[in-house]
C-alpha positions as CSV (number, residue, x, y, z in Angstrom):
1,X,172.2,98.7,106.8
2,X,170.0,95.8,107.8
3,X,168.0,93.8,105.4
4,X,165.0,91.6,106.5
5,X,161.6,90.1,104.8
6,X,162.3,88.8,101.5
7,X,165.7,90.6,100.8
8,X,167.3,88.8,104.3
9,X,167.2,84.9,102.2
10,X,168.7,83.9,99.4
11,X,167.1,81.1,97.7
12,X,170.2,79.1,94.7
13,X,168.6,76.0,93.3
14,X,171.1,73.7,91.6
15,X,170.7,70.4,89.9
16,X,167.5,70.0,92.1
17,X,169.4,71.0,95.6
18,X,168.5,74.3,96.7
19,X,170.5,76.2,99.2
20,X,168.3,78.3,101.4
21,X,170.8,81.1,103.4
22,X,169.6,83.6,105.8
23,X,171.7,86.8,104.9
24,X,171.1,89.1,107.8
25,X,174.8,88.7,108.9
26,X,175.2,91.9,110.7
27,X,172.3,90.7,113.6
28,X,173.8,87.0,113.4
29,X,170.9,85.9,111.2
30,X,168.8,86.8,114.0
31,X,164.8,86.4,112.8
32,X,162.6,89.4,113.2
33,X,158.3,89.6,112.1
34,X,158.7,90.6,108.5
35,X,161.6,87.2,107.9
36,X,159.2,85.2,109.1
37,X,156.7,86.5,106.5
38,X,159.2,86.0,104.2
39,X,160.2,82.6,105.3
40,X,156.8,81.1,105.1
41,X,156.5,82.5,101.5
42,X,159.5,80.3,100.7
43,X,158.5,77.3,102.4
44,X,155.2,77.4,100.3
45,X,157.2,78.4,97.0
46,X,159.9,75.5,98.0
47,X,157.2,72.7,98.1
48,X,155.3,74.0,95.1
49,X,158.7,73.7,92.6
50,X,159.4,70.4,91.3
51,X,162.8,71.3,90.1
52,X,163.7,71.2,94.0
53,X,164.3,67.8,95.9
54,X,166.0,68.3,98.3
55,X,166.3,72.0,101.0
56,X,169.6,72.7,102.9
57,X,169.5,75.1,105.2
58,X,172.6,77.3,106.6
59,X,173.5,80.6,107.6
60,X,175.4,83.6,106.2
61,X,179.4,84.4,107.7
62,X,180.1,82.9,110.9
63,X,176.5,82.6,112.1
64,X,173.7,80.1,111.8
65,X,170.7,81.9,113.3
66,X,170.4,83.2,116.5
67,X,167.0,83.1,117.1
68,X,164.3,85.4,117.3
69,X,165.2,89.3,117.3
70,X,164.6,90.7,120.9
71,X,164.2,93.9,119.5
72,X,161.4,92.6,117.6
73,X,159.5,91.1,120.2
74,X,160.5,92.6,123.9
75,X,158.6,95.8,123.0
76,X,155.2,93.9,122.2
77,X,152.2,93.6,124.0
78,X,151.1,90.4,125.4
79,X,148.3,89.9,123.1
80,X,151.0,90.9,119.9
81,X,153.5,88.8,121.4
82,X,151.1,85.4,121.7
83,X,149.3,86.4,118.4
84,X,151.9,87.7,115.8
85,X,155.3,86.7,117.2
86,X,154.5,83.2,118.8
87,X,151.5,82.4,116.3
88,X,153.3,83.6,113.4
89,X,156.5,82.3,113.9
90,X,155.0,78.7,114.6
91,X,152.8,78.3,111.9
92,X,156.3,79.2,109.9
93,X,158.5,76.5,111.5
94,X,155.1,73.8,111.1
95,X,155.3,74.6,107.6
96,X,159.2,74.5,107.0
97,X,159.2,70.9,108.9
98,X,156.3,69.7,107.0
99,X,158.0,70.3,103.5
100,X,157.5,67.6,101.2
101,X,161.6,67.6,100.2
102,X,164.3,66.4,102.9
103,X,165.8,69.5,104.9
104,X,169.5,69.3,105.6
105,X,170.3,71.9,108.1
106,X,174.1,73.2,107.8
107,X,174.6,74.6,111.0
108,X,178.0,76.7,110.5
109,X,177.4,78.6,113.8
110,X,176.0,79.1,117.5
111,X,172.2,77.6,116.8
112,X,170.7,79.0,120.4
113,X,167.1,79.2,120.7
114,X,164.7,80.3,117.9
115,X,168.2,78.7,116.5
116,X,167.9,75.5,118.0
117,X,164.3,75.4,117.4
118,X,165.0,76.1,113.1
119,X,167.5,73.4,113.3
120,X,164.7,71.5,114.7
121,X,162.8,71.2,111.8
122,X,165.3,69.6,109.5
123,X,165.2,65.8,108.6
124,X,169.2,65.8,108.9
125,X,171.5,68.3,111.3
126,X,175.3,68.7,110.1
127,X,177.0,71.0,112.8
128,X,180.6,72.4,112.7
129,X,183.0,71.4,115.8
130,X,182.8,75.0,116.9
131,X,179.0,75.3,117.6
132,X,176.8,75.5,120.6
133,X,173.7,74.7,121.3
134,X,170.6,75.8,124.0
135,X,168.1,77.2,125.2
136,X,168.5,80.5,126.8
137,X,164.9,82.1,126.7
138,X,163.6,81.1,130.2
139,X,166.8,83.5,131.6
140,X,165.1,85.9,129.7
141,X,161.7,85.6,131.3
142,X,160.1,84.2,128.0
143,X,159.4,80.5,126.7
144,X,160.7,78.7,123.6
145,X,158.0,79.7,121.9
146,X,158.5,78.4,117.7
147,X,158.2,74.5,119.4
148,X,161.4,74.2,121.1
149,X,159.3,72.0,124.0
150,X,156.9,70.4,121.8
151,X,158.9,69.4,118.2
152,X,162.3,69.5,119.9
153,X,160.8,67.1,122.6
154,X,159.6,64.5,120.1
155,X,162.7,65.0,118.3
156,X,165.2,64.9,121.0
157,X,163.9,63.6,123.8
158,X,162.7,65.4,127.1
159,X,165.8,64.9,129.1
160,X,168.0,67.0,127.2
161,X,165.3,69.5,126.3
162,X,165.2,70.1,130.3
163,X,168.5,70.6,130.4
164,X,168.8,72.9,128.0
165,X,165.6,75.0,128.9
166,X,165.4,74.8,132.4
167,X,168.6,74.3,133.8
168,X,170.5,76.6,131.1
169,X,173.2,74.1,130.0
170,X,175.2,74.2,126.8
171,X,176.0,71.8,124.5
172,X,179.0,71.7,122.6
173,X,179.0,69.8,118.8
174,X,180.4,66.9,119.9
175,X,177.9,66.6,123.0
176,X,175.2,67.2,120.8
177,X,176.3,64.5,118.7
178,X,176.1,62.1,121.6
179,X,172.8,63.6,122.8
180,X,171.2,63.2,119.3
181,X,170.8,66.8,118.6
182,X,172.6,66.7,115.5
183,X,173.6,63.8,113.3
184,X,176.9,64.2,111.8
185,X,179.8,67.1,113.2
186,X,182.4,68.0,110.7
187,X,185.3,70.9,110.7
188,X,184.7,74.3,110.6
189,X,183.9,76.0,107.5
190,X,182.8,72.3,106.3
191,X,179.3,71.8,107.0
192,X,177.8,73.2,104.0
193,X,179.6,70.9,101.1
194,X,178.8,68.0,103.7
195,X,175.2,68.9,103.4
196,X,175.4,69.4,99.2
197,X,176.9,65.6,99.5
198,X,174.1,63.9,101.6
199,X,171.5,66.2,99.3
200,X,173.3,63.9,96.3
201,X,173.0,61.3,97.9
202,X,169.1,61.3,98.4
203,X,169.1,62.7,94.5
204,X,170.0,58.7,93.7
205,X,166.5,57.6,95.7
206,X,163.0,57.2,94.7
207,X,161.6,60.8,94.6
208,X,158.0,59.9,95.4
209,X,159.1,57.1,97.8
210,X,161.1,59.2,99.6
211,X,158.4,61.8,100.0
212,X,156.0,59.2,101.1
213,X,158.7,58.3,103.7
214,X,159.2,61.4,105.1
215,X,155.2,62.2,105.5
216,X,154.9,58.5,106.9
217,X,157.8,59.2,109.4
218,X,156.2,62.6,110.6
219,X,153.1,61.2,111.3
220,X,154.7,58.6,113.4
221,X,156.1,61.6,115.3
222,X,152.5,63.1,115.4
223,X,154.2,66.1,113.4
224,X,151.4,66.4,110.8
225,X,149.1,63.0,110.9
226,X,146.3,64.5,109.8
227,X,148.1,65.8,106.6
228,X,149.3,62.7,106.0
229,X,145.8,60.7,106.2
230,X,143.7,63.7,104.1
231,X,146.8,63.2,101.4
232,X,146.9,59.4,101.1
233,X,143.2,59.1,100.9
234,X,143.2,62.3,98.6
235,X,145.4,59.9,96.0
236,X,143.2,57.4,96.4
237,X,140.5,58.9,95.4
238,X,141.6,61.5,92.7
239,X,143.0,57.8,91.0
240,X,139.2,56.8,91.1
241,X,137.0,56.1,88.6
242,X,134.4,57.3,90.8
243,X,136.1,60.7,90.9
244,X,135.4,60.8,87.0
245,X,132.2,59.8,87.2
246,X,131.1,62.1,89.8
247,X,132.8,64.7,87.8
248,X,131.2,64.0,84.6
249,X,127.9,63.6,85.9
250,X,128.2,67.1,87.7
251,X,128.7,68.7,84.0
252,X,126.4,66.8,82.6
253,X,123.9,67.8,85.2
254,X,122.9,64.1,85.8
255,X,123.3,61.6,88.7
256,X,126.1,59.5,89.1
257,X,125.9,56.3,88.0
258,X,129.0,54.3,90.4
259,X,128.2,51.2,90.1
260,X,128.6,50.6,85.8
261,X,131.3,53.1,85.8
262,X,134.1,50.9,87.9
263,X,137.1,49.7,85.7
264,X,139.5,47.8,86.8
265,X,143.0,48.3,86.4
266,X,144.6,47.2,83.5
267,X,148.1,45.5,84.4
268,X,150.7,44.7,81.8
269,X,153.5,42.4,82.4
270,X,156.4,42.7,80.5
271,X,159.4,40.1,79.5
272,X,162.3,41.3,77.6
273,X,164.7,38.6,76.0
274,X,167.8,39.4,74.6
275,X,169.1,35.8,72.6
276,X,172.2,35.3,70.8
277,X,173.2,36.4,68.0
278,X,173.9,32.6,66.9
279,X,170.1,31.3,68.2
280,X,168.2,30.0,65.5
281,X,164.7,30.6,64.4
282,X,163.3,27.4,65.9
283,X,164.2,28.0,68.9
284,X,162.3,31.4,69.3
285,X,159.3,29.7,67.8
286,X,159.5,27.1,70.5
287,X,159.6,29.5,73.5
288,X,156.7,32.4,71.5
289,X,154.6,28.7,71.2
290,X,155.6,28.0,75.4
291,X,154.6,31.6,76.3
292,X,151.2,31.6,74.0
293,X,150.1,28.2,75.7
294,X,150.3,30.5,79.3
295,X,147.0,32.0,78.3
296,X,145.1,29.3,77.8
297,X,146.3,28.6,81.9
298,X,146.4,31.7,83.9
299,X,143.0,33.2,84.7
300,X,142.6,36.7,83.6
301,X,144.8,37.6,80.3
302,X,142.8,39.7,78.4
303,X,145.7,39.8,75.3
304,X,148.9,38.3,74.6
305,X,151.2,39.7,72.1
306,X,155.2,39.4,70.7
307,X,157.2,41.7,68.9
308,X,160.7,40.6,67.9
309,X,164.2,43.3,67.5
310,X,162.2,46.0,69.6
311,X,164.9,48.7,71.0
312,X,165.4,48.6,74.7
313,X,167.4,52.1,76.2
314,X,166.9,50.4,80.0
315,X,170.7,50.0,81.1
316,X,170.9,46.6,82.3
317,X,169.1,45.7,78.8
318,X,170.0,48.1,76.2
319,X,169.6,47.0,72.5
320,X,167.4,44.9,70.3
321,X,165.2,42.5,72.2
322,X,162.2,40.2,71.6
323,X,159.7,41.6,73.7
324,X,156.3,39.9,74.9
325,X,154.1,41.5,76.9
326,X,150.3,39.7,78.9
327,X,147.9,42.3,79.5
328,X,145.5,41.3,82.9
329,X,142.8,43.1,84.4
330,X,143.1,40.8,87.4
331,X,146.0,41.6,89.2
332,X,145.0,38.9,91.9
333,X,146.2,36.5,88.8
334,X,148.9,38.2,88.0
335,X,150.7,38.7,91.4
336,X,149.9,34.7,92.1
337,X,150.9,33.0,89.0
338,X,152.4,34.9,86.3
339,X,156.4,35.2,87.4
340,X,156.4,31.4,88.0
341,X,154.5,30.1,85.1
342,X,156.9,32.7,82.8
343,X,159.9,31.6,84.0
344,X,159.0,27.8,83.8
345,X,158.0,28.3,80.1
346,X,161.2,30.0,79.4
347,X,163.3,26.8,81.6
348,X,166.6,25.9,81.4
349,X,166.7,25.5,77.5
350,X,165.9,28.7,76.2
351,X,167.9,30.4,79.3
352,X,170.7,28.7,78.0
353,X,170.4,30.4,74.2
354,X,170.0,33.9,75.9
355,X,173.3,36.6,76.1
356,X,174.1,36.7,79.7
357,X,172.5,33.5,80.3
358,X,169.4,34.3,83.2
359,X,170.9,37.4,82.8
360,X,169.7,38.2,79.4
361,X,165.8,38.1,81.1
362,X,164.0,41.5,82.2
363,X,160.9,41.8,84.0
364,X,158.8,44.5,84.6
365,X,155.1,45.2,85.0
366,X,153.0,48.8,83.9
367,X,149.8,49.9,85.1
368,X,147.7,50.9,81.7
């Protein structure tokens, strides 16, 4: 019996790597109206689950998707066909590409048309040696119609999008490899554990830089610029202390007050020590006595303050350190003079009494 909606995915989230199948294996994972329902839900439910970073895509059996279901669209009127099958369908693949997490498509078979256009809307494309790809819809009398001449254009390129939709040809793996349809080709039966091994791989990057990334990149693409403006100014803001402000004054039923209400930032800039075991007591005096004269020279340190055998769990510093920390609410100071002045206070002397020589020094800074 065929399944579709809901029941025709399967949705496996592991170690923060979901697998997204579609399971309609008897119609080759062929896409009718109520899948594409279904596959929208997901999409939304995919971005809103922060135990998922990263989406692969692939198909169930032998096939990867072939496209949209002629039975559910040839019998359609013209105004159901541009409204609920083009529309629909559209706004579905907008929304799968425009997912915050990467999308790794695993194409394990023939990704032709509505195919081609899903694959589309991955950030990376893995195909097996066996696949093809194309566009066949115009020898049906229809368009490509989910963005297969708009996002697979600015994707691809227009020359082979041409090729494909208007002259009919097929591409095999390894010549859409070379044409920069897909980005890697493996073996058959392969494409999926290749996919779970470049999702590890972005597992080991910056989760919010890489998200940043991939809006960033779409906008370059004009895939979703306005999005990616609204978002980045939407941060801004909600980090405002005018957002609170407003907010409070709206309770309170009072106006605003902007101008007193501005705080700036407090920055706080971290230096872990780690001396040896054999350093004597005048020696940490000397460089606590160095690093309290920086105050008195660097505009903008608000406090200064030193705490001896505090326990470290960062890797690279693990254990018992002396910590000292300068708090700044002008990061202008900071950035300009801080680094240089601490590590001239600190000079050659003192490095040399730290395990791991310069080694055995840790920087960081924290926003308060």
């Amino acid at each position: 019996m065929t399944v579709t909606g809901r029941t025709a995915f399967s949705l496996q989230v592991d170690n923060r790597i979901a697998i997204l199948r579609i399971d309609r294996e008897d119609k080759r994972n062929a896409l009718d109206a109520e899948m594409i329902d279904a596959l929208a839900d997901l999409c939304r439910e995919i971005e809103r689950r922060d135990d998922i970073a990263v989406l692969v895509l692939t198909g169930t059996g032998k096939s990867f998707c072939a496209g949209g279901d002629i039975s559910a669209w040839s019998g359609r009127s013209p105004d159901a066909f541009a409204r609920r099958w083009i529309r629909d369908g559209h706004e579905t693949f907008d929304r799968l590409a425009r997912l915050r997490q990467p999308v790794i498509a695993a194409i394990n078979g023939h990704a032709l048309g509505g195919g081609l256009e899903l694959a589309a809307c991955a950030d990376y494309r893995i195909a097996e040696g066996h696949v093809k790809f194309g566009q066949p819809e115009s020898a049906l009398g229809i368009i490509a119609g989910w963005s297969g001449t708009q996002r697979a254009v600015r994707r691809f390129g227009s020359r082979i999008i041409r090729r494909m939709a208007l002259f009919g040809e097929v591409l095999s793996a390894r010549e859409a490899l070379a044409e920069g349809l897909v980005d890697k080709v493996v073996s058959q039966g392969e494409a999926l554990e290749a996919a779970r091994e470049l999702a590890r791989q972005v597992l080991r990057r910056g989760p919010v830089a890489t998200e940043l990334t991939k809006m960033l990149i779409n906008a370059a693409e004009d895939e979703e610029h306005e999005r990616v403006l609204e978002s980045f100014a939407g941060h801004i803001a909600a980090a405002s202390e005018d957002l609170r402000e407003g907010v409070a004054a709206f309770k309170q039923k009072r106006q605003p007050d902007f101008g007193s209400s501005r705080e700036t930032t407090m920055i706080r800039h971290l230096v872990h020590l780690r001396f040896r075991s054999d350093v004597d007591v005048a020696t940490k005096q000397k460089l606590y006595d160095r690093l309290a004269a920086l105050t008195d020279r660097i505009a903008g340190v608000e406090d200064f303050q030193h705490r001896e055998n505090v326990s470290v769990e960062e890797p690279l510093m693990r254990g018992f350190l002396d910590m000292f920390w300068f708090d700044f609410r002008d990061a202008v100071a900071r950035d300009a003079y801080l680094a240089d002045e601490v590590h001239q206070a600190i000079g050659a002397d003192i490095v040399a009494c730290l395990d791991g020589g310069a080694d055995g020094i840790l920087v960081c800074d924290i926003a308060l």
